[in-house]
N, C-alpha and C positions, 0 to 999 in steps of 0.2 A: 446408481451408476454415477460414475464421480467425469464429471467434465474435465475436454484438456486444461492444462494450465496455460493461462494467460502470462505473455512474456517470452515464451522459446519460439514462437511460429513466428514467421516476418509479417507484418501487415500495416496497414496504412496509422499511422500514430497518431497524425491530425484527426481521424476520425474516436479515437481515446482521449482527445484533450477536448473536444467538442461536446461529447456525449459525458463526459464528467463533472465536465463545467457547468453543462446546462442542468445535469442533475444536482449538482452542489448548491446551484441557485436556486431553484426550484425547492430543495428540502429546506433550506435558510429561509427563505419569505415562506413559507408554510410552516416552519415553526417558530418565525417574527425574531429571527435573529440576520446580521449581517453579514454576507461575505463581500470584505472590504475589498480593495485592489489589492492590497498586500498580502490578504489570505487569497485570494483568486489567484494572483502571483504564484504566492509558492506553489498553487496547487499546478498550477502548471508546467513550474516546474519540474515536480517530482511525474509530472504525467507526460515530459516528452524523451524520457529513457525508461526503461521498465526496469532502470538499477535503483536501488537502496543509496539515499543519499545522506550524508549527517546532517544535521544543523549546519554547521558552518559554513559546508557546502552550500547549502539553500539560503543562509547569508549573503554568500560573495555572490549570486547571482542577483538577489535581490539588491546590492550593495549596486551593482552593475545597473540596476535597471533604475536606479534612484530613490530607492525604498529607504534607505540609512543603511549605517554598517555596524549600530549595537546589536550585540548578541540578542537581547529581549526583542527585538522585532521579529525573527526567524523564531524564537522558542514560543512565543506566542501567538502568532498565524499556525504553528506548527500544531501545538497545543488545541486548537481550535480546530484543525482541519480532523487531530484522532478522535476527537471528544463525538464531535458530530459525524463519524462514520468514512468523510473521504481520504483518510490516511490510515496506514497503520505502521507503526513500532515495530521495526524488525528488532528485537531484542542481541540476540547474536551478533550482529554488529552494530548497535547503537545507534540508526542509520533511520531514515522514513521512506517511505515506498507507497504511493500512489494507490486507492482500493480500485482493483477491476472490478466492482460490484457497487457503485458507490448510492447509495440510499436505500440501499435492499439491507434489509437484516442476515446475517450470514456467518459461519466460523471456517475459516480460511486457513489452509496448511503453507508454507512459505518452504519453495525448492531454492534455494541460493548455489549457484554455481560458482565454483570454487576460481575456475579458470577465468571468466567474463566478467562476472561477480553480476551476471545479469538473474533477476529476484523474477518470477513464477509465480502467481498466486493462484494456487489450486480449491477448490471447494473439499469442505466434508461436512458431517452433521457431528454433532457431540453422542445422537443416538444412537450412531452406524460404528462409535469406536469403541475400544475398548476403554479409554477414560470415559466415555458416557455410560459404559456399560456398569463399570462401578459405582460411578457417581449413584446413578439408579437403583443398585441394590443396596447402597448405603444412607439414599434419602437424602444425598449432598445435591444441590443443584449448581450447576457449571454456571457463573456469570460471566465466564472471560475463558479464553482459553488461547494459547499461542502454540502454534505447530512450525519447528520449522527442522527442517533438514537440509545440509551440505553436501553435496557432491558436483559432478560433470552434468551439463545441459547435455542435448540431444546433437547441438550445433559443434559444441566443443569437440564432443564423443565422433563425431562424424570426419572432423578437421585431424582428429590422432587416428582414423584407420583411413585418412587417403593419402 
């Protein structure tokens, strides 16, 4: 059974910026690496909307907060936060989006809503789809996979029939 997606329900967000944080910290000192203010920064960032933000975007705010306003400071806290699991690459728009899962091992399908542009991160397994299904009969093993789909939220869809 595939869990709702994180993003379209309303709920407390300090409680997402908290419990990511602490997790991002906790996998960084347990695999003796650091998250600095400026990666903890952005990560908070991207963890107090559930939208899909560019680089540049996560720039100007870190610019804003005193971090610098070179591009390399955002591509590499950025770069940092995918490697180690609390971000991910929405490919389809170029963009980073916060992991709802962050320290857990996981392959994650992305709903983007066309209207809000608010980003959804849904669970799946690679051995429940039909790209794992192949993979499998072919003896390819899946290291990465990106799932995402565009359409209407449930929020938007709701706001067009009232």
């Amino acid at each position: 059974m595939i869990p709702n997606p994180i993003g379209f329900e309303k709920h407390d967000h300090s409680h997402c910026v908290q419990d990511a944080v602490a997790a991002a910290d906790k996998k960084c000192r347990n695999a003796g690496v650091q998250l600095t203010p400026v990666r903890k920064r952005a990560l908070e960032i991207l963890l107090e909307e559930h939208r899909a933000l560019g680089a540049y975007d996560v720039l100007a705010r870190l610019n804003e907060d005193g971090y610098g306003s070179q591009p390399p400071v955002a591509y590499r806290a950025l770069d940092f936060l995918t490697k180690h699991g609390f971000v991910h690459k929405i490919e389809r728009l170029n963009a980073f989006v916060a992991c709802a899962h962050p320290g857990e091992r996981h392959t994650p399908a992305f709903l983007i809503c066309t209207e809000c542009h608010v980003v959804a991160e849904a669970e799946t397994e690679h051995s429940d789809s039909l790209m794992g299904q192949i993979a499998e009969t072919t003896g390819f093993r899946i290291t990465r996979a990106v799932l995402e789909a565009e359409g209407i939220c449930p929020n938007c869809l709701a706001k067009e029939t009232a």
